[in-house]
RODO-2510 file (C-alpha; in nm, 4 decimals, decimal comma):
residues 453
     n   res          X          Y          Z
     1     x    -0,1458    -2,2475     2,9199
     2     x     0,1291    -2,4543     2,6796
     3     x     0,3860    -2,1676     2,5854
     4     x     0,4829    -2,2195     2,2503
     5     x     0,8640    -2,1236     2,0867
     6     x     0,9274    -1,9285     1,8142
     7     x     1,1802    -1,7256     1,6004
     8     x     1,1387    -1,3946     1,4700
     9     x     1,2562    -1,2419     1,2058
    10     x     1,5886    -1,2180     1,3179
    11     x     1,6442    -1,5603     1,4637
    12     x     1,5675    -1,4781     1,8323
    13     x     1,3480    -1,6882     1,9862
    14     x     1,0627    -1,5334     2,1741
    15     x     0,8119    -1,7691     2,4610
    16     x     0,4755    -1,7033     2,4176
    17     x     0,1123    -1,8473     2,5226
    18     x     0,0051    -2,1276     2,2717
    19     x    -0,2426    -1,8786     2,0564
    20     x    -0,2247    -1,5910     2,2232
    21     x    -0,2604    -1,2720     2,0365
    22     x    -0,2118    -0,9274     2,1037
    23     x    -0,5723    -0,7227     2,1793
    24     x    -0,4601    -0,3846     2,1701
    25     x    -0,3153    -0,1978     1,7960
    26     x     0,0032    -0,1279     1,7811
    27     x    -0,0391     0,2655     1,7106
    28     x    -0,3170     0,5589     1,7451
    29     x    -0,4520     0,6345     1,4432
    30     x    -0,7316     0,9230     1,3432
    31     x    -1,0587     0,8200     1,3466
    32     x    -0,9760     0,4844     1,5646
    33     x    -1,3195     0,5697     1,7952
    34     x    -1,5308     0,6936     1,4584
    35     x    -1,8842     0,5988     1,5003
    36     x    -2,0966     0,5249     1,2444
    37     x    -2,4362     0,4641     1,2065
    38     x    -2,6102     0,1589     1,1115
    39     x    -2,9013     0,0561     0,9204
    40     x    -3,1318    -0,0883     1,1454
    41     x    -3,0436     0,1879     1,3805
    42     x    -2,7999     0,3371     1,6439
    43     x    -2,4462     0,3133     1,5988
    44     x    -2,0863     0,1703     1,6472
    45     x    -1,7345     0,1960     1,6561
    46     x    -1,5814     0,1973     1,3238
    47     x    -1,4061    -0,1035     1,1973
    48     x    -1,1581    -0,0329     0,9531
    49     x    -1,0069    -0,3367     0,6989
    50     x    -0,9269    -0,1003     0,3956
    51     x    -0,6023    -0,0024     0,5091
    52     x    -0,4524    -0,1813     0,1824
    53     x    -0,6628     0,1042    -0,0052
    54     x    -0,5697     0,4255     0,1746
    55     x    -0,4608     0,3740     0,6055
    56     x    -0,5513     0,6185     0,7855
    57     x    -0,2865     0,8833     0,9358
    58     x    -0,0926     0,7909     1,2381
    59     x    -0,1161     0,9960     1,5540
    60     x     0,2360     1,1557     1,4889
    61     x     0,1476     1,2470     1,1275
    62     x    -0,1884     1,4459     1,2027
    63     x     0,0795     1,5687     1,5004
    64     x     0,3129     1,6858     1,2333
    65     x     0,1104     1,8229     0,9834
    66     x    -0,0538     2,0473     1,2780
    67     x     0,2858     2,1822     1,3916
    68     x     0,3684     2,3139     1,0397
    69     x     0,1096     2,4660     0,9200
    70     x     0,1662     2,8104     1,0281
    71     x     0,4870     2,7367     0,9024
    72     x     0,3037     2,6599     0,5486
    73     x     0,5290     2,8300     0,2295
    74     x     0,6517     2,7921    -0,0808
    75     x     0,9769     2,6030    -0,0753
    76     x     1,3371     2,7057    -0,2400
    77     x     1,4348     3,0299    -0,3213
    78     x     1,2338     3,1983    -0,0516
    79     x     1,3802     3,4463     0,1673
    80     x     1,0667     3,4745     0,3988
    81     x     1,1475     3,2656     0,7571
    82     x     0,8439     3,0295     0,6807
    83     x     0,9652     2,9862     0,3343
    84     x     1,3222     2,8460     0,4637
    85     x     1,1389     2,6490     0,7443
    86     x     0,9332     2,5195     0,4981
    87     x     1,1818     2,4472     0,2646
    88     x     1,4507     2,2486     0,5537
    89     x     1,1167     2,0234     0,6126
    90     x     1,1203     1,9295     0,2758
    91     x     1,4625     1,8495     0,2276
    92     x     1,4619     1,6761     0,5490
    93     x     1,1840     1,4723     0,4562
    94     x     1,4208     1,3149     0,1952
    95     x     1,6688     1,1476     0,4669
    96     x     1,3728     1,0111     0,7032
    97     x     1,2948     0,8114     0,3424
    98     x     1,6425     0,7082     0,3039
    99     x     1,6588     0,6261     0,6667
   100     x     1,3290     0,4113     0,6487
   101     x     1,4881     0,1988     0,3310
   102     x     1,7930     0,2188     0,3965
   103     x     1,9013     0,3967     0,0777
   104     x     2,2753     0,3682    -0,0516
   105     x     2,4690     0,6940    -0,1784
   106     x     2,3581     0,6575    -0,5470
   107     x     1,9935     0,6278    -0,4896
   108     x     1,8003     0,9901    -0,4865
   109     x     1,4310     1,0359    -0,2882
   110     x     1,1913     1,2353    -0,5785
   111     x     0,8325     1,3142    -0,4109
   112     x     0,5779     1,2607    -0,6441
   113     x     0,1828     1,2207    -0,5927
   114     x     0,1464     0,8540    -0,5594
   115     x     0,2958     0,5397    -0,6536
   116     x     0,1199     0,5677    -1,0070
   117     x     0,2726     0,8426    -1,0628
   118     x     0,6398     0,6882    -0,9382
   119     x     0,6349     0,4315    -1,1721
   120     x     0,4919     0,6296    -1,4850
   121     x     0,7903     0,8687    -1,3836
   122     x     1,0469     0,5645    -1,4128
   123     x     0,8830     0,3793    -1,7038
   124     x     0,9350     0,7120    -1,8992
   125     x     1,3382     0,6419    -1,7862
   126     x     1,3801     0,2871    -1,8604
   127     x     1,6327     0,2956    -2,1642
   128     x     1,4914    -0,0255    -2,2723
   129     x     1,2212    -0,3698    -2,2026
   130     x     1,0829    -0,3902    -1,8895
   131     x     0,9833    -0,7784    -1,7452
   132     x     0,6367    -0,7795    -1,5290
   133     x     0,4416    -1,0583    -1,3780
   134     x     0,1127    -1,0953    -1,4799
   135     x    -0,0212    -1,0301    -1,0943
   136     x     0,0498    -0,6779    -1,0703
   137     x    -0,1717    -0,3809    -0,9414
   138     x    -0,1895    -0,1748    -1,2696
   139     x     0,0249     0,0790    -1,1731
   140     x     0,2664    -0,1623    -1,2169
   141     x     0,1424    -0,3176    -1,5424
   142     x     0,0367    -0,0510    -1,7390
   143     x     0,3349     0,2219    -1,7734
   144     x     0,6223    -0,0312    -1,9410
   145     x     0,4202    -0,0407    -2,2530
   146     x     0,5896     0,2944    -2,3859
   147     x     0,9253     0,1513    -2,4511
   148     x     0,8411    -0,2578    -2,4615
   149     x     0,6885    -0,4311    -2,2038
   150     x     0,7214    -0,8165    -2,1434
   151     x     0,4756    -1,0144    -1,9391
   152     x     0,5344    -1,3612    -1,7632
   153     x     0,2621    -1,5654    -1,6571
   154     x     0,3032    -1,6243    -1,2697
   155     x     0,3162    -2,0036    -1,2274
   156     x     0,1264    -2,1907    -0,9500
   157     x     0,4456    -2,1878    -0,6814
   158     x     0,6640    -1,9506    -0,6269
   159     x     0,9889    -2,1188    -0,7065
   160     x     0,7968    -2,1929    -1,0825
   161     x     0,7144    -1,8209    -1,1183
   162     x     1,1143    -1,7408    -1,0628
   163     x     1,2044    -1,9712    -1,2798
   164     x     1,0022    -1,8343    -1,5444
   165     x     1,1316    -1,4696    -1,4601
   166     x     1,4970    -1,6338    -1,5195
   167     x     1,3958    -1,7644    -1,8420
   168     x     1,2817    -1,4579    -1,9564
   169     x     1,4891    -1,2639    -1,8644
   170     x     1,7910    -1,4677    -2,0097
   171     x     1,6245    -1,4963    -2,3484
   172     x     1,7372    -1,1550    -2,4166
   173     x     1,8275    -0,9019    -2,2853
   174     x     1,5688    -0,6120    -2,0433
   175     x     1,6453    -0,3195    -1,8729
   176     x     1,4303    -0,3473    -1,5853
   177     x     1,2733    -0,5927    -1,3883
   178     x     0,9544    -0,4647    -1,2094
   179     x     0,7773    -0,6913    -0,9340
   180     x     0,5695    -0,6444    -0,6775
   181     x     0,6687    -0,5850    -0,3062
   182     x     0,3344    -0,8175    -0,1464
   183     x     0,0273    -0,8105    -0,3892
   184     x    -0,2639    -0,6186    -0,3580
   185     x    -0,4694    -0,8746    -0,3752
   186     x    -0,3703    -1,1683    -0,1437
   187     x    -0,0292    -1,0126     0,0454
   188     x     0,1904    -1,2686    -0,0795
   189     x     0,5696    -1,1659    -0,0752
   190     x     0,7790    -1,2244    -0,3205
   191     x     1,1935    -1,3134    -0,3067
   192     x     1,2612    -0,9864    -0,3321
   193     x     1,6700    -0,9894    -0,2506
   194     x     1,6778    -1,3533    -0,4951
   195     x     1,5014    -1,1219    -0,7468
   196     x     1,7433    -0,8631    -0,7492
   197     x     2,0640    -1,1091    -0,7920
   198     x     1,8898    -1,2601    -1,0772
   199     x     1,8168    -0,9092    -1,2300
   200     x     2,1659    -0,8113    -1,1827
   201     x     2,2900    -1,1070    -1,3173
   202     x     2,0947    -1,1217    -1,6611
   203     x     2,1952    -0,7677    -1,6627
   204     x     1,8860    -0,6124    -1,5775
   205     x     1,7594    -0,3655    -1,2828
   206     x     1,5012    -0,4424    -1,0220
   207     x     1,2026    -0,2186    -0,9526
   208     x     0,9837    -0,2877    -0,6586
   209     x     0,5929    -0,1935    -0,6622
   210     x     0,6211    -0,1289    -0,1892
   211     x     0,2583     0,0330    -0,2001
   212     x     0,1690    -0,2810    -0,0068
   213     x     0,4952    -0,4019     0,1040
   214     x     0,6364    -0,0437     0,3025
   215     x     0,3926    -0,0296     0,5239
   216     x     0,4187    -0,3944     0,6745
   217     x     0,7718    -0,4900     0,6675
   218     x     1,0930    -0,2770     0,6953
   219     x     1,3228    -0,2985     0,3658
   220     x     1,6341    -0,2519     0,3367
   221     x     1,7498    -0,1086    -0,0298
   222     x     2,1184    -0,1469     0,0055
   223     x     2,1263    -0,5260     0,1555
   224     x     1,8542    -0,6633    -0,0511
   225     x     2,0434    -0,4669    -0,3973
   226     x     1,6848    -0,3618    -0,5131
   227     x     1,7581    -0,0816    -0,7498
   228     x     1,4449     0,1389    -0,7530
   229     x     1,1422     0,1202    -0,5145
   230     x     0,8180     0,3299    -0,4593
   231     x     0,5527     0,3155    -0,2457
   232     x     0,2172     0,5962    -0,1140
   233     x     0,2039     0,7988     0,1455
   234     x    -0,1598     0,7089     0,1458
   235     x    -0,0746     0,3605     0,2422
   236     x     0,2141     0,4383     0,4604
   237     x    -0,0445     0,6321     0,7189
   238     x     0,0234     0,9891     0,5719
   239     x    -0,2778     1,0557     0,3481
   240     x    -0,1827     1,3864     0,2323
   241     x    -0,1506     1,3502    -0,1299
   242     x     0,2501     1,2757    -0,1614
   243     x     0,4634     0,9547    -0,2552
   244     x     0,8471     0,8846    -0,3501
   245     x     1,0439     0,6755    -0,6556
   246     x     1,4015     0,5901    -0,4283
   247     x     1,6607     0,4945    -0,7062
   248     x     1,9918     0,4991    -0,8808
   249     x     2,0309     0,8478    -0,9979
   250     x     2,1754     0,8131    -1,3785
   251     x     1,8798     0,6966    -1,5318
   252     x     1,6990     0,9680    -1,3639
   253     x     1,9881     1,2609    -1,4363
   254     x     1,9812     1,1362    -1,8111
   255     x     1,5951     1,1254    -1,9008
   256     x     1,3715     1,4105    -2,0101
   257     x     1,2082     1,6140    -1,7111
   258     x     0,8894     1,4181    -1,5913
   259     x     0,6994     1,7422    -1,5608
   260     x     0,8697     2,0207    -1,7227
   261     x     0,8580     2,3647    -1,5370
   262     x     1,0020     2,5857    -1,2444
   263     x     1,2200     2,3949    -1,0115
   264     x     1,3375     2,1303    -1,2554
   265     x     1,5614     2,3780    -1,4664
   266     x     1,8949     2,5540    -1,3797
   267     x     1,9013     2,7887    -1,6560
   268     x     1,5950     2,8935    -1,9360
   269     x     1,6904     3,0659    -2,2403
   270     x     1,4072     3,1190    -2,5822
   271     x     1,6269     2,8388    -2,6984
   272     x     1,5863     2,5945    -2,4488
   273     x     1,7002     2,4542    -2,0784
   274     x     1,9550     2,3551    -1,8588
   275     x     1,7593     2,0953    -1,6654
   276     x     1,8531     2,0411    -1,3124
   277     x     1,9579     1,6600    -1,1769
   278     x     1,7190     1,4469    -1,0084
   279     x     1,5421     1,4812    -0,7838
   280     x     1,5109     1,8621    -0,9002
   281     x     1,4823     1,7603    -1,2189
   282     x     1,0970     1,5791    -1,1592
   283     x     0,9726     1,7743    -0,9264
   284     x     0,8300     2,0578    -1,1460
   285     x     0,6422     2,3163    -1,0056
   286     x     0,5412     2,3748    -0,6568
   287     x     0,5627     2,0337    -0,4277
   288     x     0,3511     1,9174    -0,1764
   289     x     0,5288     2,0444     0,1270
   290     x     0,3068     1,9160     0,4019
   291     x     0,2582     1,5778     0,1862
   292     x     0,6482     1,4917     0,1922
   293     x     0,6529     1,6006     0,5701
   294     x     0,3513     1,3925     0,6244
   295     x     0,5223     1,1120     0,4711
   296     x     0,8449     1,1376     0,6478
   297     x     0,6789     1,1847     0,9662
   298     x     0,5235     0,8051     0,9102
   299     x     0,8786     0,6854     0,8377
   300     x     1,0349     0,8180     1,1696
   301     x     0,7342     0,6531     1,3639
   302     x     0,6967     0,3289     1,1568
   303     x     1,0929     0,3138     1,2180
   304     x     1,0237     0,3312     1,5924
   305     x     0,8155     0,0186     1,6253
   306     x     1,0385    -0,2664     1,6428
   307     x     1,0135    -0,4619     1,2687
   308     x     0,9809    -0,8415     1,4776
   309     x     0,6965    -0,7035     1,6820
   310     x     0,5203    -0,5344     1,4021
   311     x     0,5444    -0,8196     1,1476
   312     x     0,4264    -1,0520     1,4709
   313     x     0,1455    -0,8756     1,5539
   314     x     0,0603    -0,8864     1,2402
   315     x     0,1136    -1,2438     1,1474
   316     x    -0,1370    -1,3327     1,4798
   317     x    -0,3867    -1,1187     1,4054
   318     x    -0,3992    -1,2403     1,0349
   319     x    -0,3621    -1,6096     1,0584
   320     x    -0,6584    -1,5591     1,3025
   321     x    -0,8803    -1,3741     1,0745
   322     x    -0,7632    -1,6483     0,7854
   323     x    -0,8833    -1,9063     1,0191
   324     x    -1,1676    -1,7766     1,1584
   325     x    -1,3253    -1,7331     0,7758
   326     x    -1,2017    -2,0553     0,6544
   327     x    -1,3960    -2,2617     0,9233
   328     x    -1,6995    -2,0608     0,7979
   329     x    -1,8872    -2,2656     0,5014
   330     x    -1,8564    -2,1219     0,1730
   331     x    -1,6095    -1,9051     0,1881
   332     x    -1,3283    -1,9192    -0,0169
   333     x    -0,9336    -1,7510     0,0985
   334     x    -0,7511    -1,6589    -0,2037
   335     x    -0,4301    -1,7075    -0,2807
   336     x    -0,1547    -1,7360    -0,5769
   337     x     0,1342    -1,8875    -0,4420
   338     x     0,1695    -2,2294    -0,1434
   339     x     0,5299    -2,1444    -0,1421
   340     x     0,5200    -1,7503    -0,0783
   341     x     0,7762    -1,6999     0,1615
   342     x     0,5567    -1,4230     0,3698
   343     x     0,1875    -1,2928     0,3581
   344     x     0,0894    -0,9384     0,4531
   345     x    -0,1996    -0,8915     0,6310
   346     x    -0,4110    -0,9156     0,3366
   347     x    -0,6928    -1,1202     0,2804
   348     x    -0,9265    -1,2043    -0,0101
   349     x    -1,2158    -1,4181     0,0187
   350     x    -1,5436    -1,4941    -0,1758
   351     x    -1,8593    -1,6715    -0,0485
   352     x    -2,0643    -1,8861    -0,2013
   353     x    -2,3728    -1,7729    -0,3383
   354     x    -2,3050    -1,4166    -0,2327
   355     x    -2,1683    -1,1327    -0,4788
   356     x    -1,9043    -0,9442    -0,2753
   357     x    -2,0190    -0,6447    -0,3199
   358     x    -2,3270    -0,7391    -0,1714
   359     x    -2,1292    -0,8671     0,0979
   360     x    -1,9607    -0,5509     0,1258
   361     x    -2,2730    -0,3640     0,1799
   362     x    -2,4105    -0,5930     0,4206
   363     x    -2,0992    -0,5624     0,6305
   364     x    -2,0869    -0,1519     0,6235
   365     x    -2,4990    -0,1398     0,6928
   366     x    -2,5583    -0,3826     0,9263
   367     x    -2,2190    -0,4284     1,1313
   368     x    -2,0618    -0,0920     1,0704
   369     x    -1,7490    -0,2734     0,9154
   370     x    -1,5501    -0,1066     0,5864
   371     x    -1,4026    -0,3858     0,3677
   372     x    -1,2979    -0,3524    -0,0055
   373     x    -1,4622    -0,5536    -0,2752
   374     x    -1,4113    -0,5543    -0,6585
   375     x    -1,1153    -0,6593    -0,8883
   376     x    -0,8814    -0,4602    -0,7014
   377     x    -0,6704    -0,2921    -1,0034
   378     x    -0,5554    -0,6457    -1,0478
   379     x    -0,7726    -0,7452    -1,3491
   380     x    -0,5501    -0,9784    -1,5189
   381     x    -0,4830    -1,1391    -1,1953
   382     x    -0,8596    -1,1826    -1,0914
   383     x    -0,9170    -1,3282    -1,4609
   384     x    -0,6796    -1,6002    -1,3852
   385     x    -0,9105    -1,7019    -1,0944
   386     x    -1,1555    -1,6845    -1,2492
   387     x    -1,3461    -1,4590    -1,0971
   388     x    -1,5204    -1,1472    -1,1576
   389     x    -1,4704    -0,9677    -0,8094
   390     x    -1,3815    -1,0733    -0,4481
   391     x    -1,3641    -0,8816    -0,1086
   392     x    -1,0524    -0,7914     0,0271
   393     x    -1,0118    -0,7279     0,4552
   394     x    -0,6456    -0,5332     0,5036
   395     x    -0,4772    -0,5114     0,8570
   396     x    -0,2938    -0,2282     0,9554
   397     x    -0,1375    -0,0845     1,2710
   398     x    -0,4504     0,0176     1,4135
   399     x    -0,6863    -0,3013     1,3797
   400     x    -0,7400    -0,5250     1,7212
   401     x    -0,8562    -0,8434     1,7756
   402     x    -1,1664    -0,7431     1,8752
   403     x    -1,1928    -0,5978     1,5248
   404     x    -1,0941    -0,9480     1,3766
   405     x    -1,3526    -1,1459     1,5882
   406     x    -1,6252    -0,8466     1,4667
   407     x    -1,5746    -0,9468     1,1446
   408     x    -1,5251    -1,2945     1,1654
   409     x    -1,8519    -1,3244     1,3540
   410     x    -2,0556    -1,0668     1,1030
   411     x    -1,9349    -1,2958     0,7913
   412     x    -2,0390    -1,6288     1,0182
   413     x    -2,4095    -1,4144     1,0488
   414     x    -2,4250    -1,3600     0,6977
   415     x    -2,4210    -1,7549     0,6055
   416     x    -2,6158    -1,9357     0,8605
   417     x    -2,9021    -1,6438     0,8984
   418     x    -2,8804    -1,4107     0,5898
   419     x    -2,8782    -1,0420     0,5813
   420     x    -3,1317    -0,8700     0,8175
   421     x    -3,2157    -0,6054     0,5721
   422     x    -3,2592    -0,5637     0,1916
   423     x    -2,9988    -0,4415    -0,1004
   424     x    -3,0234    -0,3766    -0,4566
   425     x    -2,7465    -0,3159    -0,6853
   426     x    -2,7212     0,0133    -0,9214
   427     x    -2,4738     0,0230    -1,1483
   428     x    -2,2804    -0,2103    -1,0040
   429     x    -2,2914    -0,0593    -0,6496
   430     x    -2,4788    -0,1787    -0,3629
   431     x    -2,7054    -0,0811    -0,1477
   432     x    -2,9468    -0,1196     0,1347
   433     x    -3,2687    -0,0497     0,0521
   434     x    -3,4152     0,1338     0,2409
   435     x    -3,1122     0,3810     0,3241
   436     x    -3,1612     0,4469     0,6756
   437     x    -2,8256     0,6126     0,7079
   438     x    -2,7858     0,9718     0,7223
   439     x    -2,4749     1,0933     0,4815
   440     x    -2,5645     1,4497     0,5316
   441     x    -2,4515     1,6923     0,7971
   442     x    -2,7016     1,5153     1,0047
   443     x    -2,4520     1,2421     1,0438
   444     x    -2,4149     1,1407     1,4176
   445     x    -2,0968     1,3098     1,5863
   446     x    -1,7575     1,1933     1,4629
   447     x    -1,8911     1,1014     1,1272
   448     x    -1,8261     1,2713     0,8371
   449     x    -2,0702     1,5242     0,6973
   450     x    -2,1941     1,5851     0,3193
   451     x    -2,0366     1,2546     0,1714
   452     x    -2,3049     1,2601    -0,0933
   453     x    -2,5703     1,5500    -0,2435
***
């Protein structure tokens, strides 16, 4: 077999077989041997490719979560020995963040739910205009309207697009520039270290959307100069309800509490408060202990796993899936951007003559294989297709290439036979009709009971 030569992301050059690509994942995650049952009967081994919506947890995190539990308090000011065990978790959990990106001094870790609620916490910091693309997830589109938000039109290439954020950017002057890490919708990468010295620059900061970027490719904050960055612990393999904002503390020590209450306050009086700095200061309430522990427990492992071999792995198993669909008729890869410097393993499709989320169905029903279809909380960015939906199949550290191949060959079914059973739309959702499925307690072993009425 030819061997073929390439470099990694660091320059070294690695020999490998001409197309060969790893079979096994790259990490144990919970519910890797799910079965599920199918529609015409019996069942099969889960195939996951919605990691880009939620990933499931890593080995280590379930591991984690376990181990603390008894442990389980309220954290700071608790004298109780699970309180201060619960509490050193939680502060801890802060420097296996900064570890992961590689934080500088200035930049503080807040926990927050999600990376929604990271960004509405910024936006409601920004001390002036913030600059979007028009591709963005919502989460990054729709907070920056509170204190002026302008949009630039993403152009067809990449270099075009940063052109336009230069323009803009120069033609006066923005507090914040807010991108996205990879999109949602197609994993492209942007320039994210160029987009920071242009920032900087026009006198602006940087803000990076990492929901999809994090849990693919290591970043470093302090070499790339990105000033503020959140991502999900539900995307980062620690789905237990906790994410982070990393970022340069004074706009954070000098902005109104995001969520006035206990913790965020050094002193009450009847007259008013002495808040507390960040991160204190927007963290009201009681946090989610076992979420931030959760989350830092996917940092230290994702930190383990070598960044070249990760982003590899990743690159085989995705051009593979890319080229398996495209030699299928009618079907349609997605993409913004023939320039982007890197792709994620993301990938949107359409087929012809099928609505996707009757292609979704049909892949769940008859194949036992989860995929995401819709507009993706990219609307604006869908529009500019011109479409109305599309289906999305996500890679993550537990898919194989048998996965790929199951999919590939299920999509390959679906155009030169059809689908072997019947769906109907409601609402918008579909369907096979009949339901054959069980979604009760009666659910074969492994699969999850009472997911409807």
């Amino acid at each position: 077999m030819t061997a073929v030569v390439s470099q990694n992301a660091r320059g070294r050059q690695t020999a490998e077989p001409a197309g060969w690509v790893s079979s096994a994942p790259l990490a144990r995650v919970s519910g890797d041997d799910l079965q599920v049952p199918l529609v015409q009967g019996g069942t099969t081994t889960y195939a996951n490719f919605d990691y880009a919506a939620s990933a499931p947890a890593l080995a280590q995190v379930t591991d984690r979560v376990q181990q603390l539990l008894p442990f389980y308090a309220s954290v700071h000011r608790g004298a109780g020995y699970a309180s201060r065990i619960s509490t050193e978790c939680y502060e801890a959990a802060r420097g296996s963040v900064r570890r992961f990106l590689d934080a500088t001094d200035d930049q503080v870790v807040v926990f927050t739910r999600n990376t929604t609620d990271s960004l509405n916490l910024l936006a409601s910091c920004v001390p002036g205009d913030t600059v979007v693309l028009d591709i963005e997830h919502h989460a990054n589109f729709l907070p920056w309207t509170r204190h002026g938000r302008r949009v630039v039109q993403a152009a067809a290439t990449v270099e075009e697009t940063v052109g336009r954020l230069v323009a803009e950017l120069c033609s006066k002057p923005a507090a914040l520039l807010a991108v996205t890490g990879a999109s949602n919708v197609t994993g492209e990468v942007l320039p994210l270290e160029r987009l920071a010295t242009i920032a900087h620059q026009c006198g602006a900061r940087i803000l990076v959307d990492a929901a999809q970027l994090a849990p693919h490719r290591r970043i470093s904050l302090r070499d790339t100069g990105i000033d503020y960055l959140a991502f999900s612990g539900h995307k980062l393999y620690a789905p237990f309800g906790a994410g982070v904002l990393v970022g340069r503390r004074d706009w954070l020590d000098t902005a109104q509490p995001y969520l006035a209450g206990g913790g965020a306050v050094r002193e009450v009086t009847t007259a008013g408060a002495e808040w507390a700095p960040a991160p204190q200061r927007h963290e009201g309430g009681s946090p989610n202990v076992l979420g931030a522990a959760a989350l830092a427990a996917a940092c230290d492992a994702l930190s383990r796993i070598d960044a070249d071999t990760l982003a590899a792995h990743e690159h085989r198993l995705a051009d593979r899936l890319r080229d398996g669909l495209a030699a299928i008729p009618g079907v349609n890869l997605l993409r913004i951007w023939n320039d982007a410097p890197d792709t994620v393993g993301i990938v949107a499709f359409t087929l012809d003559g099928f609505v996707p989320g009757h292609v979704a169905a049909y892949l769940s029903a008859e194949h036992g294989i989860g995929v995401r279809d819709g507009r993706f909380c990219a609307h604006p960015l869908l529009a500019r297709l011109d479409l109305d939906g599309a289906l999305r199949a996500s890679i993550g550290l537990g898919t194989t290439l048998a996965d790929v191949d199951r999919l590939i060959e299920a999509v390959g079914t679906l155009v030169r036979t059809g689908p072997a059973w019947n769906y109907a739309a409601t609402q918008g959702l579909w369907n096979p009709t009949p339901e054959t499925r069980p979604f009760t307690s009666e659910a074969p072993t492994g699969a999850a009971p009472c997911l409807i009425g």
